[in-house]
C-alpha positions as CSV (number, residue, x, y, z in Angstrom):
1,X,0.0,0.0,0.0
2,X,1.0,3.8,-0.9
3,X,0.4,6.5,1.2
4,X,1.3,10.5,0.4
5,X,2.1,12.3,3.7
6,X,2.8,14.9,2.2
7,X,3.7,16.5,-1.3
8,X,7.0,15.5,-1.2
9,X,6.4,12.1,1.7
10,X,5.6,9.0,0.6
11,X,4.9,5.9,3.1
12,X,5.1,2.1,1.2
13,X,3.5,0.1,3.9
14,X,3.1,-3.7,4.0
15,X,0.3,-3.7,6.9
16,X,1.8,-7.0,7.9
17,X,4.9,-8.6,8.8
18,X,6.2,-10.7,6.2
19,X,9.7,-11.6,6.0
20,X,11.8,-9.9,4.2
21,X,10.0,-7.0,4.0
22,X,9.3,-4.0,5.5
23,X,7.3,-0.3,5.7
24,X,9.7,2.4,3.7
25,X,10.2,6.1,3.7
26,X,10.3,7.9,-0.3
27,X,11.4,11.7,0.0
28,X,10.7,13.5,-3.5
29,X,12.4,16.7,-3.2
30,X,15.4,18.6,-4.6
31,X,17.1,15.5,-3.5
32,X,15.5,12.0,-3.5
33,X,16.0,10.1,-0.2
34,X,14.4,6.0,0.6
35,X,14.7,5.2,4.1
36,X,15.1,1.1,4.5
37,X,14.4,-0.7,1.1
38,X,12.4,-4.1,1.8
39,X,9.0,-3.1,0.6
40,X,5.9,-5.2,-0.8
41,X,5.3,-5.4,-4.3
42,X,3.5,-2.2,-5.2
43,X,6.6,-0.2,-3.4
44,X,9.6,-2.2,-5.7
45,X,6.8,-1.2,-8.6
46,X,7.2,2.6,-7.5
47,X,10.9,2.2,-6.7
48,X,12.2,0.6,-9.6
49,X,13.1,3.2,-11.9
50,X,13.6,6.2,-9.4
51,X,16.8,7.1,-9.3
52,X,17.3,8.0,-5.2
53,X,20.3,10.2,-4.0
54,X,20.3,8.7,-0.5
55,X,19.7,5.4,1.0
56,X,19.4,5.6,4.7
57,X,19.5,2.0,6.3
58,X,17.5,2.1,9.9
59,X,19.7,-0.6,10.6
60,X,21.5,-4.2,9.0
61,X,19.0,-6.6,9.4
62,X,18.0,-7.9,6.3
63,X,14.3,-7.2,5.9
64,X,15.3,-4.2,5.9
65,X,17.8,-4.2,3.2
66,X,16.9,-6.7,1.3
67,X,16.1,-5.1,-1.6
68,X,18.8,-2.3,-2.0
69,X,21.0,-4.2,-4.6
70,X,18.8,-3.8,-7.1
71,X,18.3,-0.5,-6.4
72,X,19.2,2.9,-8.3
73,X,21.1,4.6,-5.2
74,X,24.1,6.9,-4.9
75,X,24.6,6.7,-1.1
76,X,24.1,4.2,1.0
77,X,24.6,4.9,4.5
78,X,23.9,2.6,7.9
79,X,25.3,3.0,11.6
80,X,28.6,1.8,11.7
81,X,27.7,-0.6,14.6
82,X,25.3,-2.6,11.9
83,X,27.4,-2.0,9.1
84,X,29.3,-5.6,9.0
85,X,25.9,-7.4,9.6
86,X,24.9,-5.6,6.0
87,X,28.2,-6.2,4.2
88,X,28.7,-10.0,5.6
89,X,27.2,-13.2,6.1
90,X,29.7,-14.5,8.6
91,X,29.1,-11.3,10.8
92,X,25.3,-11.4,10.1
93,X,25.6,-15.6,11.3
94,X,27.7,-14.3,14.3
95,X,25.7,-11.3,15.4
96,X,22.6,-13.8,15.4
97,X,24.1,-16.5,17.9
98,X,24.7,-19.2,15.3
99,X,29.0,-19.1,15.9
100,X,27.9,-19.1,19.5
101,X,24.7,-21.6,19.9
102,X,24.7,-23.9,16.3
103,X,27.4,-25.8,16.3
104,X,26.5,-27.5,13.0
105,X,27.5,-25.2,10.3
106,X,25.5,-26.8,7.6
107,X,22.4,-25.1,9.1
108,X,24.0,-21.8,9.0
109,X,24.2,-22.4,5.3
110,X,20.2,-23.8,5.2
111,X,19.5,-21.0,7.5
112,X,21.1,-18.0,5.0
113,X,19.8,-19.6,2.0
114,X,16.3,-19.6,3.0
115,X,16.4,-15.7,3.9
116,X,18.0,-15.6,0.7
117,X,20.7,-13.2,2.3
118,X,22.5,-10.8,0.0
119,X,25.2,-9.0,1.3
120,X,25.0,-4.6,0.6
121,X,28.2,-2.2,-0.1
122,X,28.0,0.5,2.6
123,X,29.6,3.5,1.0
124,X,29.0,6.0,4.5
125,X,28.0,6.4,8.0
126,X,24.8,8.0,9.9
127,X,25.4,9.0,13.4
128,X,23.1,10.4,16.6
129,X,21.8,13.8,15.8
130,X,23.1,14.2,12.1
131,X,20.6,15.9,9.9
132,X,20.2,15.5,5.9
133,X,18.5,18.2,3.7
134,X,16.5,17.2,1.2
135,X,15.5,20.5,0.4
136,X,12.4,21.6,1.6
137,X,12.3,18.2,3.9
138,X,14.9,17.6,6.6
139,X,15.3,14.4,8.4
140,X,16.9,14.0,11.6
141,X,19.2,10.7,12.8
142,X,18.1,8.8,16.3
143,X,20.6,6.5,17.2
144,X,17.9,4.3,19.0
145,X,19.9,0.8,20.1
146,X,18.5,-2.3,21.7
147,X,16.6,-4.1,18.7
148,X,20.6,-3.9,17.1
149,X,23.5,-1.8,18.2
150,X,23.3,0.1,15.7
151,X,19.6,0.7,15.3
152,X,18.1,4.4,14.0
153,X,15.1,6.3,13.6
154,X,14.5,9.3,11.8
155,X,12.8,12.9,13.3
156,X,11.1,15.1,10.4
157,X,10.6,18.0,12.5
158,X,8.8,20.1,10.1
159,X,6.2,17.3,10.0
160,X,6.3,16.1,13.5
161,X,6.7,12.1,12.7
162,X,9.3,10.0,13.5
163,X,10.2,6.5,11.4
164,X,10.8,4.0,14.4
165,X,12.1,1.2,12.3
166,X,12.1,-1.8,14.0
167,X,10.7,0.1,17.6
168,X,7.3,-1.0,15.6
169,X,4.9,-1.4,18.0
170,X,3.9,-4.2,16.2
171,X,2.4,-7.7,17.9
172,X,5.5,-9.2,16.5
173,X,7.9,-7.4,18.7
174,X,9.8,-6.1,20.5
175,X,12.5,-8.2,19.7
176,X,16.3,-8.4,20.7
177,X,17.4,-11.5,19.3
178,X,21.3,-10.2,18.5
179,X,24.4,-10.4,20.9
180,X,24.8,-6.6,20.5
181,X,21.0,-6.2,21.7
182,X,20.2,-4.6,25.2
183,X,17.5,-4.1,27.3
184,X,19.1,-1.2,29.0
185,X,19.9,0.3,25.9
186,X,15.9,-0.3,24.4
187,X,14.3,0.8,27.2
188,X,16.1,4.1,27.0
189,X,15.4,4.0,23.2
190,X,11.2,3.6,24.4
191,X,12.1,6.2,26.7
192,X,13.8,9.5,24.1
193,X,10.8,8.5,21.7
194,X,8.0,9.4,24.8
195,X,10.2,12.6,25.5
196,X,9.6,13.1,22.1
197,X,5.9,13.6,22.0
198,X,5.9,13.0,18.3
199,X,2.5,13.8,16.8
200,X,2.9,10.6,14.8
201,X,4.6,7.5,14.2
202,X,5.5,5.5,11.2
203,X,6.3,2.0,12.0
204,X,8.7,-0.2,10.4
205,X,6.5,-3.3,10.3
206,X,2.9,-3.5,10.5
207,X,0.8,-0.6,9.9
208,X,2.8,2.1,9.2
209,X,0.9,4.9,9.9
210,X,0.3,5.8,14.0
211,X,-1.7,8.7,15.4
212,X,-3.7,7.6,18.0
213,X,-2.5,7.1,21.9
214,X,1.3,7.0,20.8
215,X,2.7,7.4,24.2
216,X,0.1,4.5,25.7
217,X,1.5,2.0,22.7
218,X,5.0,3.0,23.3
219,X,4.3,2.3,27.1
220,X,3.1,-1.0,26.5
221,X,5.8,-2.0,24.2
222,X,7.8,-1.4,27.1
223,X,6.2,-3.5,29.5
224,X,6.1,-6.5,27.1
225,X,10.1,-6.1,27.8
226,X,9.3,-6.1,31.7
227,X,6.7,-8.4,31.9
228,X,9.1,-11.0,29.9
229,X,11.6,-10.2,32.3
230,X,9.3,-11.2,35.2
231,X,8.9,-14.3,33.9
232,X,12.5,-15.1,33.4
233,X,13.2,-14.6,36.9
234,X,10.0,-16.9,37.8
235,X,12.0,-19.5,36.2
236,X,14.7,-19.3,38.0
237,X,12.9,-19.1,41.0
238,X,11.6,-22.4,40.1
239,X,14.7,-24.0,39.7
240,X,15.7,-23.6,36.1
241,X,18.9,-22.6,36.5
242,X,20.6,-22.8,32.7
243,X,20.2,-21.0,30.2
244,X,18.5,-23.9,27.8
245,X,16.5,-24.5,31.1
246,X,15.2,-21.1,30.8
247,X,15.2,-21.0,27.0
248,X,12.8,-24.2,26.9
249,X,10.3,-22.0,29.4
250,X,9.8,-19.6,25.9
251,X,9.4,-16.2,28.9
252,X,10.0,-14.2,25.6
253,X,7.6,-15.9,22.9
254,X,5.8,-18.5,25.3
255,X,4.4,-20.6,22.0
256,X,7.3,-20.2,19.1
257,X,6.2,-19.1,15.6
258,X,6.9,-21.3,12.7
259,X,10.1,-22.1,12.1
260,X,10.2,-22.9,15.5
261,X,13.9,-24.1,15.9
262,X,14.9,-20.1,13.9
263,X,12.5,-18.8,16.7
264,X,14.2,-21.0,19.6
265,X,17.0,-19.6,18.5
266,X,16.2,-16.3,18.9
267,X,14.6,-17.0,22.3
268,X,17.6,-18.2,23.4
269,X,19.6,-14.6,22.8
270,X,16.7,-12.7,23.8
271,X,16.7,-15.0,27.2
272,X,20.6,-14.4,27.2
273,X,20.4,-10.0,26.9
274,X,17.6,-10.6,29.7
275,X,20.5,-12.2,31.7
276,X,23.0,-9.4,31.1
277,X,20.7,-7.0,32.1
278,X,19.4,-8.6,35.3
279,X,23.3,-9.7,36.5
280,X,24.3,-5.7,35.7
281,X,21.0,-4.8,37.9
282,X,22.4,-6.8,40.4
283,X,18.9,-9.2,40.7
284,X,20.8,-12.0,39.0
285,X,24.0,-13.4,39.6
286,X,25.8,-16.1,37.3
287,X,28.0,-19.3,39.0
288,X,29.5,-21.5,36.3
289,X,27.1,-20.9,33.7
290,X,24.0,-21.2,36.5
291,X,21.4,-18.4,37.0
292,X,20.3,-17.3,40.7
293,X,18.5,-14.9,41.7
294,X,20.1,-12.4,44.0
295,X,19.6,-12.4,47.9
């Protein structure tokens, strides 16, 4: 689906999530500008033959990137904290707990075949307050880790909307399923975007397009995070002291999606940034690779 925000603002929306795709940014100005490039079918239509002057990548997960070497663009730019996931299948395997959890390297290969992973040239950076001027449009970088390290949104003041990426207040997140992701670092993420006050929200998955109670989603995206964490420490309190212990309790997903040994996977490194932040918070302690809580 296409939707005009504005002259010179266009919003491709897949009001879904479907793997690899994902809701896209077009700015139409004096300078052309696509934020993230995974969209449905009609957006690749409306992309196709547009030439675009800057390619801003919220971050290097794939459905988010996916379709950018086919694409017409003379910049391409990403946080340098996601930029190897982009640019290389061994640091997109390692950054997803496959080096660390899959020993048996002939599902790494199944697993990047069937994402059909493509690997992207990154030819610059984006950084934390950095603004690009399209003309009459300006957009703003927010470095806004946790989902990845490297995760970004993107402030257009003059319009009063932010493009949250993968903060999508979506039912499929939130989700922290890398080795670089952290909960302290996404709850203060949740937290800048409520200081914010941002009259409305385009998400990266799902539907795109949020005006109503944006500070009540946003505060309920953050308890999913707390409520999961609850539940992690109620398995340890009764007696599940590893982390596949824990894992096999699901206190992130509680019934996997299909594939369900990609999505066990996942809860496992969710389960294991829980852990970081809970021994840093001093309510967990680790012995030899066993959980307790602290007395």
């Amino acid at each position: 689906m296409i939707h005009k925000l504005s002259r010179r603002i266009t919003v491709l929306e897949l009001p879904r999530f479907q793997f690899p795709y994902c809701n896209c940014v077009w700015i139409d100005d004096d300078r052309t500008g696509l934020i993230d490039s995974s969209p449905p079918d009609d957006g690749r239509e409306f992309l196709k033959s547009r030439a675009i002057d800057v390619l801003l990548q919220s971050h290097g997960h794939l459905d988010h990137f996916f379709l950018t070497p086919g694409l017409n663009a003379t910049e391409i730019l990403i946080h340098p904290a996601d930029q190897a996931m982009a640019e290389s299948a061994d640091a997109y395997l390692e950054e997803f707990g496959f080096h660390l959890l899959v020993p048996d390297k002939h599902l790494h290969k199944l697993y990047m075949d069937a994402i059909h992973y493509n690997p992207i040239t990154i030819t610059g950076h984006i950084q934390d307050g950095q603004v690009f001027d399209f003309g009459h449009v300006q957009v703003q970088v927010m470095h806004l880790p946790g989902h990845s390290a490297g995760h970004c949104g993107f402030f257009f003041p003059e319009q009063d909307f932010v493009f949250t990426a993968d903060l999508d207040l979506s039912v499929f997140g939130p989700w922290y399923g890398n080795l670089k992701s952290s909960i302290a670092d996404l709850l203060s993420s949740i937290d800048r975007l409520l200081e914010l006050k941002p009259g409305l929200v385009v998400s990266g998955h799902g539907q795109a397009i949020i005006k109503e109670k944006i500070p009540a989603r946003l505060k309920a995206y953050r308890d999913i995070i707390l409520h999961r964490q609850e539940r992690i420490l109620d398995c340890i309190r009764r007696g599940h002291h590893t982390l596949p212990a824990i894992a096999r309790c699901l206190p992130c997903y509680q019934k996997l999606p299909p594939p369900q040994k990609v999505f066990l996977l996942y809860e496992y490194v969710m389960d294991m940034v829980h852990l970081e932040y809970l021994i840093d918070n001093r309510r967990v302690i680790c012995d030899n690779g066993h959980y307790y809580l602290c007395t």
